[in-house]
N, C-alpha and C positions, 0 to 999 in steps of 0.2 A: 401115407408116409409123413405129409406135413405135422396131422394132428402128434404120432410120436415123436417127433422132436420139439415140440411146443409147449406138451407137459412138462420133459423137463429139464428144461429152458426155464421155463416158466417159476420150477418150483428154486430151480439155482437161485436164481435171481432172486427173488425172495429172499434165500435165507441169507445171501449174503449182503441184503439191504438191515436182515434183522441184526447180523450178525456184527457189524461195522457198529451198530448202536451200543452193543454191550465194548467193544474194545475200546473205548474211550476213553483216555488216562482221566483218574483223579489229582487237582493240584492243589497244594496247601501252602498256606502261608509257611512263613519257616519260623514264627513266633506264636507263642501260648500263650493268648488270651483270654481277661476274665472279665466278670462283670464288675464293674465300679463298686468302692466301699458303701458309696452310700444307696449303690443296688442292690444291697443284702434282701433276701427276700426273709421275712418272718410270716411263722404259721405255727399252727397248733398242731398240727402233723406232718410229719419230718417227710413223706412224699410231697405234699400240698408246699414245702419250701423247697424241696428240689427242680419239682415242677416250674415252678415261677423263677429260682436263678436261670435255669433254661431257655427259659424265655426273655429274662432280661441280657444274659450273653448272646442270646440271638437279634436282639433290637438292636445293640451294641455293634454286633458283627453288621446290620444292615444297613448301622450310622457311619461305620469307618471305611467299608468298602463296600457295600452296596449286596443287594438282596441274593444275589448268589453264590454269596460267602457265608449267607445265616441259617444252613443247614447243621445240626446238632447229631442227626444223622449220619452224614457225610463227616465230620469232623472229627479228626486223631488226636489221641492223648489226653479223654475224655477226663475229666475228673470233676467231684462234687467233692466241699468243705464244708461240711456241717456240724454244728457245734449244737448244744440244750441249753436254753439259759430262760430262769423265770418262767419257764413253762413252756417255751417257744421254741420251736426251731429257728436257727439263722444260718442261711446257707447261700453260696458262692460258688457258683459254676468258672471251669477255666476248660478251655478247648483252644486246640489250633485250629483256623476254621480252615476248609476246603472242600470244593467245587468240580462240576465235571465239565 
């Protein structure tokens, strides 16, 4: 009789330790942040300068408010500015950053 109630007991419990993890609000600045003018990223392909604004609006995000706002992932309102010039791309990420 113990052991059927034990299972599931058992398996409750569980899910709702899994399941408290998923409901977990996202919170976001209420401002859209970009990377600095002179973090323009240039490259010879236009991924390869996306890539690196991304990176540089996330270093950005980790100098203003610290490393759990530098997710690009988690972040609303995602946008890339990419322009061609002389052969190069020049591109400028802007994101609101936000965290769980």
């Amino acid at each position: 009789m113990f052991k059927k109630f034990m299972v599931p007991l058992t398996v409750a419990i569980s899910l709702s330790v899994l399941g408290s993890s998923d409901a977990q609000a996202k919170t976001c600045k209420a401002n859209i942040f970009k990377a600095p003018v002179e973090g323009r990223s240039v490259a010879k392909l236009k991924a390869n300068a996306q890539t690196k604004s991304r990176l540089r609006w996330k270093t950005r995000m980790t100098n203003l408010h610290g490393v759990g706002w530098a997710s690009w992932a988690l972040a609303e309102n995602k946008r890339q500015a990419c322009i061609r010039s002389g052969g190069k791309w020049r591109c400028v990420a802007h994101a609101r950053p936000c965290h769980l």
